[in-house]
C-alpha positions in Angstrom: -10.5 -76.0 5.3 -9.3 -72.9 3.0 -9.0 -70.8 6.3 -7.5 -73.1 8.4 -5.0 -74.0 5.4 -4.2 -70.0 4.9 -3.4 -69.7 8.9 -1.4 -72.2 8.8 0.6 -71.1 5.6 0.8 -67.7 7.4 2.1 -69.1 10.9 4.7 -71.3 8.7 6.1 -68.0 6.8 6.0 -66.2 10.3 8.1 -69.4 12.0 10.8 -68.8 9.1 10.7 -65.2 8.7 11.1 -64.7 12.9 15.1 -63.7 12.6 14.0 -61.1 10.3 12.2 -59.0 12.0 9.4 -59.2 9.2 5.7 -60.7 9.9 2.6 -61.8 7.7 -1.0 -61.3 9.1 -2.7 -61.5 5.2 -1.1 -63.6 2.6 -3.2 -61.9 0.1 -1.7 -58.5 0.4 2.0 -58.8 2.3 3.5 -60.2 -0.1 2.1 -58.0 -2.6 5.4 -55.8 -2.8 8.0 -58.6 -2.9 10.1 -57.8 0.0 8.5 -60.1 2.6 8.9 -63.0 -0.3 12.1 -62.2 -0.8 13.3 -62.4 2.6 11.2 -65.9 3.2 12.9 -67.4 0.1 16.3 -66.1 1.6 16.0 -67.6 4.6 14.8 -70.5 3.1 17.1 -71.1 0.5 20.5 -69.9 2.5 20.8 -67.2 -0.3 20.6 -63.8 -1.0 18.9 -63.1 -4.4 20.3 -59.7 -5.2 19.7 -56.1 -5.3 15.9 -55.6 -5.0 13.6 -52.3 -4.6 13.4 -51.8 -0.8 11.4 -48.9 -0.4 8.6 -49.7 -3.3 6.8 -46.7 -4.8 4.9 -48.0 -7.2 3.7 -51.4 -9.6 6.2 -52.1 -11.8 8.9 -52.0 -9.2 6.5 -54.3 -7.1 6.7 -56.6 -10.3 10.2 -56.6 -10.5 11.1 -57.5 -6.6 8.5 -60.7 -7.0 10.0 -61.4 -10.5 13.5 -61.2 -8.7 11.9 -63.9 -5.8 10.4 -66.1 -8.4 13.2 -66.4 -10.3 15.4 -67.4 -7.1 12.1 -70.6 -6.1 13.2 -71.3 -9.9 16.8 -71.6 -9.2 16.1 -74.1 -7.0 14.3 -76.8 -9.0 10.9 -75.6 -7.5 8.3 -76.1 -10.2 5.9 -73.1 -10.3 3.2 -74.1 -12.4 1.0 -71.4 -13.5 1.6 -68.5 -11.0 3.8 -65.2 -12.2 4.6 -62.0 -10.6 1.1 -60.6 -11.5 -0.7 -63.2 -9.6 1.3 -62.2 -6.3 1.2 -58.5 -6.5 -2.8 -58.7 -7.6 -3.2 -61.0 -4.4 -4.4 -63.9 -5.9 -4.5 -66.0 -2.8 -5.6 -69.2 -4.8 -2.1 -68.8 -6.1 -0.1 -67.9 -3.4 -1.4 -70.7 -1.2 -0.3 -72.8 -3.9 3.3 -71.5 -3.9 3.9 -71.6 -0.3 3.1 -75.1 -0.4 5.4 -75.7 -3.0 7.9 -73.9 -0.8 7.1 -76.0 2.6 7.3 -79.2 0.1 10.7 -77.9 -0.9 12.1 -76.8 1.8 10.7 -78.1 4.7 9.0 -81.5 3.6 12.4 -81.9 1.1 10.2 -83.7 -1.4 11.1 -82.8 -5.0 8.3 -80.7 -7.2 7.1 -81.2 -10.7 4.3 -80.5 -12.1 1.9 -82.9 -11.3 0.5 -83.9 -8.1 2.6 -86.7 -7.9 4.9 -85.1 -5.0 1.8 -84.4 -3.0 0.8 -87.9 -2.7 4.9 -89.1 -1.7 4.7 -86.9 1.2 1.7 -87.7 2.3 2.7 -91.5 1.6 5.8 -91.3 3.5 4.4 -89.5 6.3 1.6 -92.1 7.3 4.3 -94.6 6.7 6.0 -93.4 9.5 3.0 -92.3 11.5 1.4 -95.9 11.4 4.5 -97.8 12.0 5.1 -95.6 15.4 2.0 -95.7 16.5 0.2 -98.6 15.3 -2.6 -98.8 18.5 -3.8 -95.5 17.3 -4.5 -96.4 14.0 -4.5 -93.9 11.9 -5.8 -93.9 8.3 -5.4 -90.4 7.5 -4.3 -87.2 7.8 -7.4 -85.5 9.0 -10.3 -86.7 10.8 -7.8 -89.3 12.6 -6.2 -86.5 14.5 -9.3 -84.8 15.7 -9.2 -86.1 19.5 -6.0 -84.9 20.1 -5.2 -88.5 21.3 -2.4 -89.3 18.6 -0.4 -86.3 18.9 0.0 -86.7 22.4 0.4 -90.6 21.6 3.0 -88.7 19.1 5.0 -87.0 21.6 5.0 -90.0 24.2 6.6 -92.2 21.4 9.6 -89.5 20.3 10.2 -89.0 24.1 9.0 -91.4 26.4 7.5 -90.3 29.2 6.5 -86.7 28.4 2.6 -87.7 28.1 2.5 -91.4 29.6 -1.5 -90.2 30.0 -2.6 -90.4 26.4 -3.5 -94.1 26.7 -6.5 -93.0 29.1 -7.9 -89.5 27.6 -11.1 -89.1 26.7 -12.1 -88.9 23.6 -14.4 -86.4 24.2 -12.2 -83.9 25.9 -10.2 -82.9 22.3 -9.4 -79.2 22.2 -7.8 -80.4 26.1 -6.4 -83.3 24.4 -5.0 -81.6 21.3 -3.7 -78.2 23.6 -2.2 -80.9 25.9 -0.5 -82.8 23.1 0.8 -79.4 20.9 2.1 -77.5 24.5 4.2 -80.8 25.3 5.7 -81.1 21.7 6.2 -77.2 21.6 8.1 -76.9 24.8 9.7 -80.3 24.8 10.4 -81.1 21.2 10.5 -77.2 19.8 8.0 -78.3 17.5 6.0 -74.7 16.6 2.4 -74.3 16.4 1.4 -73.8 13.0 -1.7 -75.2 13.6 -3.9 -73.9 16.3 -5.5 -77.1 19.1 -8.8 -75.8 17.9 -8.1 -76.5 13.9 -6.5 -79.5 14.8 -10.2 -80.4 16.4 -11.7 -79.3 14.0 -13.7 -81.4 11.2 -12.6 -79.2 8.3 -9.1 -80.3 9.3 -7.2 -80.3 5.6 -4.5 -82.8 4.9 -1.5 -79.8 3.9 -1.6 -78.1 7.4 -1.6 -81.4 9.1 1.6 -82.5 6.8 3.2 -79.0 7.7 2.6 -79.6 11.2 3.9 -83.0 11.6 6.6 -82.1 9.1 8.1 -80.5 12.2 9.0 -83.7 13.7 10.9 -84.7 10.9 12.0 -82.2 8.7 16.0 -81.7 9.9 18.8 -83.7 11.3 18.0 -82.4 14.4 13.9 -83.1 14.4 12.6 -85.4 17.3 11.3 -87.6 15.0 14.8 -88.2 12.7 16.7 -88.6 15.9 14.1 -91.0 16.9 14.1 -93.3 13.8 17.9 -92.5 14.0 18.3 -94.0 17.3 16.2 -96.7 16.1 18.7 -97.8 13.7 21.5 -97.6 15.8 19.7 -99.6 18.2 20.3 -102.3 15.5 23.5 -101.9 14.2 27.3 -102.6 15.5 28.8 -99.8 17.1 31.6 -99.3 14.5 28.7 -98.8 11.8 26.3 -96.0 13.8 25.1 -93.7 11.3 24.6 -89.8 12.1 22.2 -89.1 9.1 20.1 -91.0 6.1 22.0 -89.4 3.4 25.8 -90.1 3.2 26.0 -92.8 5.6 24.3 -95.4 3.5 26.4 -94.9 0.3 28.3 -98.1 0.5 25.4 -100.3 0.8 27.0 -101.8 4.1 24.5 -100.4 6.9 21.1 -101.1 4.9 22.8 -104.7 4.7 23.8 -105.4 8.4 20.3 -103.3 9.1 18.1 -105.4 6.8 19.7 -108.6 8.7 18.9 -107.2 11.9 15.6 -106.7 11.8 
């Protein structure tokens, strides 16, 4: 599971560091200098963090540049909980995995951090909310072992857009890495949803629950994710005209919309 978890955390840092011409192959050692980290929490965070050493000659320059990086993940409420600049430039990758989650949770999965491991079970929480209310003929318990036939992602992918894998009803179970290369091709080039996680560790038995909730986090991790606009369209689908809602944030302030929603359904 620790490998499957690390290529995933790399293919995730590669998917947001693609407009900058920068790429990860070993979390261990590319981050080691700072610049790479700086430039993911840039992109992440919509900010430039300052002047930093681009051309790094030695280790205290190294230190400063992941100091500089830190200090920007701190800036935005992201609770780092025993991991410094040392850790990262000594390639600690214990550590580092443990930050890039904290970063997809932040930024991606937009759950709030502490220090505890409270936020881990809320995302996991909410997502097989979601998951089992979609989809409740697949049942699915988990966030593992579930997925292994590849039948509920392509279940997945039928639900968000009807019609793109009306098949998934009468797959084999047997057939999974076809199943799960099937299901991940479809949401790729129909849903722009990335593969972070490879058919085959999607398969595989060592499946972890983090890459799965990166994965799926795709679906639902914008305004413009398949799986808002879905539960968005949902809503609507309920409501009067003259109250559509175009998001789940600001459009609910007045208490109105849950009300004629709630009354709805």
């Amino acid at each position: 599971w620790a490998k499957i978890q690390q290529k995933t955390f790399t293919n995730w840092c590669n998917d947001n560091l693609k407009e900058s011409g920068t790429t990860v192959q070993d979390l261990a050692k590319d981050l080691e200098d700072g610049i790479v980290l700086i430039k993911l929490v840039e992109t992440l965070s919509g900010r430039k963090v300052g002047r930093y050493h681009r051309k790094v000659k030695n280790k205290p320059q190294k230190l400063e540049n992941v100091a500089k990086a830190l200090k920007a993940i701190a800036n935005d409420t992201v609770q780092l909980v025993n991991i410094g600049n040392e850790d990262i430039v000594n390639g600690n990758l214990k550590l580092i995995l443990g930050l890039i989650w904290r970063l997809i949770l932040t930024y991606q999965i937009k759950v709030k951090t502490d220090s505890s491991d409270k936020h881990k079970a809320s995302a996991k929480s909410l997502m097989m909310t979601w998951i089992q209310s979609i989809m409740p003929a697949c049942r699915v318990r988990n966030l593992n072992k579930d997925w292994n036939t590849g039948i509920p992602l392509c279940a997945l992918v039928d639900h968000i857009q009807p019609g793109v894998c009306p098949q998934w009803t009468s797959l084999d179970s047997r057939n999974r890495l076809n199943n799960a290369r099937l299901g991940m091709n479809i949401a790729e080039e129909k849903l722009g949803v990335p593969q972070v996680l490879s058919p085959e560790d999607l398969i595989s038995p060592e499946l972890d629950d983090l890459s799965m909730l990166t994965y799926l986090s795709y679906f639902t991790s914008t305004q413009e994710s398949p799986g808002y606009q879905e539960v968005l369209k949902f809503v609507n689908s309920h409501l009067p005209e003259e109250l559509n809602v175009g998001n789940f944030s600001t459009d609910w302030k007045d208490g109105k919309v849950l009300h004629e929603f709630v009354n709805a359904i």
